[in-house]
C-alpha positions in Angstrom: -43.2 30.2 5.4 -39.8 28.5 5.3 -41.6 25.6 7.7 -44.3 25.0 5.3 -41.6 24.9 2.4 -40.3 22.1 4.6 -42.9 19.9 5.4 -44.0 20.2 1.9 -40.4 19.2 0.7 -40.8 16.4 3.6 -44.5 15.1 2.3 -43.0 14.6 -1.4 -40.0 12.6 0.0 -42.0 10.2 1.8 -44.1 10.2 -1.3 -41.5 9.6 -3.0 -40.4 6.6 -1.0 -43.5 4.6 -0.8 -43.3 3.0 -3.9 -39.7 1.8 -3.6 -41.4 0.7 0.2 -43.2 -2.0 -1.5 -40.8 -4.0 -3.0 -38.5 -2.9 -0.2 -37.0 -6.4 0.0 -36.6 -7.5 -3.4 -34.8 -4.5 -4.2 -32.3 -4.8 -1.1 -31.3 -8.5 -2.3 -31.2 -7.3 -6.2 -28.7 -4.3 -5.4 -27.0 -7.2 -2.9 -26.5 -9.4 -5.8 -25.3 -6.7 -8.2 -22.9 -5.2 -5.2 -21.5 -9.0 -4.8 -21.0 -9.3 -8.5 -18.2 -6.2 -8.5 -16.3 -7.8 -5.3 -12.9 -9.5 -6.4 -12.7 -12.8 -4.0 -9.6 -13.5 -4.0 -8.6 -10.2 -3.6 -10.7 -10.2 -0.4 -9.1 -13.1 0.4 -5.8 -12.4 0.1 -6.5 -9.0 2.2 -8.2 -11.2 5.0 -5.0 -13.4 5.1 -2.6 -10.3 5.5 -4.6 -8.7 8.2 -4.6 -12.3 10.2 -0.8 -12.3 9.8 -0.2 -8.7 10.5 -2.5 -9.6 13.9 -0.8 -12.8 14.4 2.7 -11.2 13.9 1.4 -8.2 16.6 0.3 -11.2 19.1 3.7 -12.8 19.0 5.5 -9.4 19.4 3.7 -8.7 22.8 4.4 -12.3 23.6 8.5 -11.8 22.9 8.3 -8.1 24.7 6.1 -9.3 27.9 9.0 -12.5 28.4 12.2 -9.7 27.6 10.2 -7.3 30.5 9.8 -10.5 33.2 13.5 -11.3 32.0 14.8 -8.2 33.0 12.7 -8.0 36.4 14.2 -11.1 37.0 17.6 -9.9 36.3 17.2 -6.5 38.5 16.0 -8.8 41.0 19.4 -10.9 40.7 21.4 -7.8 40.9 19.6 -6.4 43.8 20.2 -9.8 45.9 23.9 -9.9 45.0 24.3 -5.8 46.1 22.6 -6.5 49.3 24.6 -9.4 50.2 28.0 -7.5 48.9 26.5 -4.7 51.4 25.8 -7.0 53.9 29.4 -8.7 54.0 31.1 -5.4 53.9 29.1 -3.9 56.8 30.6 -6.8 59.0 33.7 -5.8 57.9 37.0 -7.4 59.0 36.6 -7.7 62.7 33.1 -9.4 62.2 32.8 -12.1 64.6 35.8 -11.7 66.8 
């Protein structure tokens, strides 16, 4: 019973449909036009803009945090060089070469 109540319910959709499948088309671009009327441009615009400079802003961020990292990599490197040679002399100690 209740799958006859559905395919009934099914037929008189598509019946439903057919006429609007016609015209399909011409009713797409109409309610295309009359969506496009209630759009504010410059509102669009303007929200465009603040997303490219929010994006713009992220890029440069990464940009500035990737050259602090390789700064201080470079820096640990530096300090690691100077221990080793600090470690190096004072392994020889004062006899060193006698």
């Amino acid at each position: 019973m209740a799958l006859s109540v559905a395919s009934r319910a099914i037929r008189s959709l598509s019946a439903f449909k057919a006429p609007w499948r016609a015209c399909g088309a011409s009713l797409v671009a109409f309610r295309m036009r009359e969506a496009a009327q209630g759009i504010d441009r410059e509102a669009l615009a303007d929200r465009a803009a603040a997303l490219r400079e929010g994006r713009e802003a992220e890029e440069r961020q990464a940009e500035l945090d990737a050259a602090r990292d390789h700064e201080l990599e470079r820096q640990q490197e530096i300090e690691k060089e100077r221990d080793s040679i600090a470690d190096r002399q004072r392994d020889r100690g004062l006899d060193y070469g006698l």
